[in-house]
C-alpha positions in Angstrom: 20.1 11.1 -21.1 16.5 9.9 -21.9 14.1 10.5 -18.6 12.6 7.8 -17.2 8.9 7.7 -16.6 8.5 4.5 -14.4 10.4 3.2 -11.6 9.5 -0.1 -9.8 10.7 -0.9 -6.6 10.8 -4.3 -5.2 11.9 -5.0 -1.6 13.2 -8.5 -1.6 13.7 -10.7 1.8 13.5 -14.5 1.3 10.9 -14.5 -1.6 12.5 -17.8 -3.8 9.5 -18.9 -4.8 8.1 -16.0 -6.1 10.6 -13.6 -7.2 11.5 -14.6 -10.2 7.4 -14.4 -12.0 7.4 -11.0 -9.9 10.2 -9.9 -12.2 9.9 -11.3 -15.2 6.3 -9.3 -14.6 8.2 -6.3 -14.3 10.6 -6.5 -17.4 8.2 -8.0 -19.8 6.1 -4.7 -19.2 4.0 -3.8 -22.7 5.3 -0.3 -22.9 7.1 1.3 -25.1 8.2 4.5 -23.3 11.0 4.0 -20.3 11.4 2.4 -17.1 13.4 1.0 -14.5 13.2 -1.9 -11.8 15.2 -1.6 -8.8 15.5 -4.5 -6.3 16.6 -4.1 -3.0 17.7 -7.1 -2.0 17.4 -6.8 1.8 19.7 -9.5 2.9 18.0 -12.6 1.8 19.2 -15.7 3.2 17.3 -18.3 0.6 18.1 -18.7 -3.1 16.4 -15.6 -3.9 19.4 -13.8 -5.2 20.6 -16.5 -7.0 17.8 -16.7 -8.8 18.3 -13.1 -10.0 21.4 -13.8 -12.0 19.2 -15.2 -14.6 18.1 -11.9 -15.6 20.5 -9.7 -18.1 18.6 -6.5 -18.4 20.3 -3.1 -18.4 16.9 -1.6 -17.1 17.7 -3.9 -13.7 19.0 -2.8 -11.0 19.9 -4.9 -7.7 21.2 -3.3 -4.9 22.5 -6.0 -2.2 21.8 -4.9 1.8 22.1 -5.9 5.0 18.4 -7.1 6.5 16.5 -4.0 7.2 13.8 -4.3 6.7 10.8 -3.6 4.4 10.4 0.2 5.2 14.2 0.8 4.4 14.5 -1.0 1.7 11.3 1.1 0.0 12.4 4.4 1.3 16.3 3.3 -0.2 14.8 2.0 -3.8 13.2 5.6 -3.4 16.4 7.5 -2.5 18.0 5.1 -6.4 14.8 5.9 -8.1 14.9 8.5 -11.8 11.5 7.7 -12.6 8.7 10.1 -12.8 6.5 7.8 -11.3 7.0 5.1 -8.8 5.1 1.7 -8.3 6.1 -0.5 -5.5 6.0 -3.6 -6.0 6.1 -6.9 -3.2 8.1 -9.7 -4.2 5.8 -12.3 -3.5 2.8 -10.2 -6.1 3.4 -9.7 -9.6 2.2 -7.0 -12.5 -0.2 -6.8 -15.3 1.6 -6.7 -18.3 0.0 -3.7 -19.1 0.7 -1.9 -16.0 2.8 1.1 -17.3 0.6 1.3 -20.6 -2.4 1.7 -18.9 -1.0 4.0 -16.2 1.1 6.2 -18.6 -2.6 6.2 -20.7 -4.2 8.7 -17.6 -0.7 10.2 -16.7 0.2 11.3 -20.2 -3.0 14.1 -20.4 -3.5 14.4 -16.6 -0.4 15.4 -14.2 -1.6 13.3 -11.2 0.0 13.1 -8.2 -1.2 9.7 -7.3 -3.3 6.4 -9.1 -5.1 4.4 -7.6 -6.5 1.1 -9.8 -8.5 -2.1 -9.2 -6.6 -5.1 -7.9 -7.1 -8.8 -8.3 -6.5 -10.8 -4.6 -5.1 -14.2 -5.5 -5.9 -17.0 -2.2 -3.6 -19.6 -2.7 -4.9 -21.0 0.2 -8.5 -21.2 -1.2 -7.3 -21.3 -4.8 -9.1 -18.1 -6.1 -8.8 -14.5 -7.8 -11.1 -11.8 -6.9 -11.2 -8.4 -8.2 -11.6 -5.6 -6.1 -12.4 -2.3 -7.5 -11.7 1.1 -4.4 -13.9 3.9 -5.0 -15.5 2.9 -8.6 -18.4 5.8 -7.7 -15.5 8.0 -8.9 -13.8 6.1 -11.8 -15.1 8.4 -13.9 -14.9 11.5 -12.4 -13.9 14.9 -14.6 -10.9 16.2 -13.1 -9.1 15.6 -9.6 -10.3 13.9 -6.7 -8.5 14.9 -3.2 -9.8 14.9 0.3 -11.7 18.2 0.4 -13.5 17.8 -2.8 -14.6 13.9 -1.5 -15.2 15.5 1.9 -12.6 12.8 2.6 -14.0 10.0 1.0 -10.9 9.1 -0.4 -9.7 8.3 2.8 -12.0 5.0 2.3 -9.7 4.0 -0.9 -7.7 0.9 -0.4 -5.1 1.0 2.3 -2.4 -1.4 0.0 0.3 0.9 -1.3 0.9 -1.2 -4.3 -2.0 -0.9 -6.2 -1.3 2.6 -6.9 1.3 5.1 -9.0 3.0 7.9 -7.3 4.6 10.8 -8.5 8.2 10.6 -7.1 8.4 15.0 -6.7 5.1 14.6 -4.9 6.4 12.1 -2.3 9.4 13.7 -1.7 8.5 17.5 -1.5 6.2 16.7 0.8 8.9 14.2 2.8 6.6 11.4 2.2 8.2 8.1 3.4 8.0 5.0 5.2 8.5 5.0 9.0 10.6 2.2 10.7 7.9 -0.3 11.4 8.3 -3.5 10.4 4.1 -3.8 9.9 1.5 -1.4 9.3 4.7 0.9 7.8 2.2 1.1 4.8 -0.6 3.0 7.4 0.5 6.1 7.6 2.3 6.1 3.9 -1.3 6.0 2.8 -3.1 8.4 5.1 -0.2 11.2 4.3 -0.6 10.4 0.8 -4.4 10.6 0.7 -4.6 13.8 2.9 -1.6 15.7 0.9 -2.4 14.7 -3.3 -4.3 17.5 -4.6 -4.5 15.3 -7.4 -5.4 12.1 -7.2 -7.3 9.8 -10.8 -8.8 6.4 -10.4 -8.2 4.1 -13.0 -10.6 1.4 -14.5 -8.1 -0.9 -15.2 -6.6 -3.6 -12.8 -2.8 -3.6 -12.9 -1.4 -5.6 -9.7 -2.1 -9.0 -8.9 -1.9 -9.1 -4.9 -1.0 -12.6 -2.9 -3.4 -13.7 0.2 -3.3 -16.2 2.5 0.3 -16.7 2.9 2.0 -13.3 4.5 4.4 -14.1 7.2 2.7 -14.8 10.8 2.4 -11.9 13.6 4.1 -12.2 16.6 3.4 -9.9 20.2 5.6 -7.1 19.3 3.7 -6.4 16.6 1.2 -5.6 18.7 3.4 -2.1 19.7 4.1 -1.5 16.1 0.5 -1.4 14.6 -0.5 1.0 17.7 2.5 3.0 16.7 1.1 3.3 12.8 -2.3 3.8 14.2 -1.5 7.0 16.4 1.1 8.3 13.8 -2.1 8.4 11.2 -4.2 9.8 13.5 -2.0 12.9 14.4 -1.3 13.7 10.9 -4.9 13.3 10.0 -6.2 15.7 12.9 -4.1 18.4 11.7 -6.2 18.4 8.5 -6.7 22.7 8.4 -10.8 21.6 8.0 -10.7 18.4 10.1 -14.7 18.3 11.1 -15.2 18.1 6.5 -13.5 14.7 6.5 -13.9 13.4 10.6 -16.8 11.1 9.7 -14.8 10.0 6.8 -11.3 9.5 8.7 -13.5 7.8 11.6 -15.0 5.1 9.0 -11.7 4.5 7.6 -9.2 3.9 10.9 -11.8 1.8 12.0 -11.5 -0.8 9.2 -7.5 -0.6 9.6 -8.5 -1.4 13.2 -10.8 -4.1 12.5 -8.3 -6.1 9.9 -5.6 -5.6 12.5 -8.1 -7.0 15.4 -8.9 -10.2 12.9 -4.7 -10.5 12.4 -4.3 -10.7 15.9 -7.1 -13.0 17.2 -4.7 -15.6 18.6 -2.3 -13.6 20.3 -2.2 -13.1 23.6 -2.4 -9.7 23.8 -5.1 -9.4 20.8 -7.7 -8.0 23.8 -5.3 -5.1 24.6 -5.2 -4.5 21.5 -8.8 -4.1 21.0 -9.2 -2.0 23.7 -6.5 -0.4 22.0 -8.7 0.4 19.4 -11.9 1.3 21.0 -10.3 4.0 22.9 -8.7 5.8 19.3 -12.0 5.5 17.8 -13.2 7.2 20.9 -10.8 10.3 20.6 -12.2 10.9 17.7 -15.3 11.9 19.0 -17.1 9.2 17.4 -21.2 8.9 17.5 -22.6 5.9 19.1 -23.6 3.5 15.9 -20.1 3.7 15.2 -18.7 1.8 18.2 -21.8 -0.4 18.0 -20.2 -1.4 13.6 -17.5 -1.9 15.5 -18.6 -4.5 18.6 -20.6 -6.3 16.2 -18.1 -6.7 13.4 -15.6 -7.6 16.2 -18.0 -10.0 17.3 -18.4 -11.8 13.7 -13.8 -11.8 13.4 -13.7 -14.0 16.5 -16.9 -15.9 16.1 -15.7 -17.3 12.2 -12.1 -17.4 10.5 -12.9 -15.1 7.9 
């Protein structure tokens, strides 16, 4: 049997309107080597499945679930994976069509653990496209990057999982999964990932196109669940065998989760708690002054404009 070098996993939950240009994305790849796309259909009550029967591909996969959620249904595509690689992919984004190529272009001389590329944002609600590029002072760095030799500056790459390429033996010998949140499940994903790749590349080229401005509303309870993420990070991070190398780092970089979580829960009720929430993690960390002051004022600018 032929080994596969890509899998793509798509978690799909009521995602009619976008599913099927986030497949066709994924099949109409520009690569020549191998690859799968797995679907885990995770009990979608729209016409999303329906619309999947249009596809006759033997490199598809759809595996039908109860509703699990989106941290299952990764961790299960994970479990059905053969590729070398893995991409995630969210049913509501879609792919370059040059994804793979230009991924299997760094893999193919360089046995990374983990990618990380440009993205575009699309806004429907503002109708615009905006690239963003994590870490481009290291695009073209000769050999590895990892968080000792950044001093944990790597820890400031983009938190969105699916903008990057994981080796599947990486993730799972070092039990790398996603825990059973149902938001910020991609929080401490990323800071295990960034603290345990001893070999991380960034690419120059874009390869996911990343939907804005329409993710599902927040209610209390999430609230619990983001505090949850934020303390699981934390832990793992702490243990770091030369913490005080990447603390300043780490510091900067939980602080911006905070911050986008503080401007997601503005108009909840218990957005102040959660704040506070905040203020006292940053403060465990044994945090300098101007640190909490970046935060104040940036908290400051979230609830005086809708940004």
């Amino acid at each position: 049997m032929k080994k596969i070098e890509f899998s793509i996993i798509i978690p799909l939950h009521n995602q009619e309107k976008y599913i099927k240009k986030c497949t066709e994305s994924a099949l109409n790849q520009n690569f020549e080597g191998t690859f799968e796309v797995i679907i885990i259909n995770d009990g979608s009550k729209d016409k999303s499945r329906e619309l999947l029967k249009d596809f006759k591909d033997e490199r598809l996969l759809i595996i039908d679930n109860d509703n699990h959620g989106v941290s299952y249904s990764r961790n299960f595509g994970l479990e059905h994976a053969n590729g070398k690689y893995i991409i995630f992919l969210d049913a509501d984004d879609y792919l370059n069509l040059n994804a793979l190529k230009n991924i299997q272009s760094i893999v193919q001389n360089d046995d990374a653990d983990v990618i990380i590329a440009p993205f575009y944002a699309l806004r429907e609600d503002r109708n615009d496209i905006k690239l963003y590029r994590p870490l481009k002072n290291y695009t073209n760095a000769k050999g590895f990057l990892n968080i000792k030799n950044t001093k944990g500056q790597i820890l400031n790459a983009n938190m969105e999982l699916c903008t990057k390429a994981y080796k599947k033996d990486f993730l799972t010998t070092n039990n790398i999964d996603f825990p059973p949140y149902k938001v910020a499940e991609d929080l401490p994903f990323f800071y295990k990932v960034m603290a345990l790749a001893e070999k991380i590349k960034v690419s120059n080229q874009p390869f996911y196109y990343y939907r804005k401005g329409h993710k599902a509303s927040f209610k209390e309870e999430s609230i619990k669940e983001v505090m949850l993420a934020i303390k699981e990070s934390s832990e793992f991070v702490k243990k770091y065998e030369d913490y005080s190398l990447i603390k300043k780092a780490y510091t900067r970089s939980i602080m911006n989760a905070c911050l986008y979580w503080c401007k997601k829960f503005k108009k909840l009720n218990n957005s102040l708690l959660f704040c506070r929430f905040c203020l006292a993690e940053i403060k465990s960390l044994n945090a300098s002054l101007v640190y909490f002051i970046r935060f104040y004022f940036r908290l400051f600018i979230i609830n005086l404009i809708d940004i």
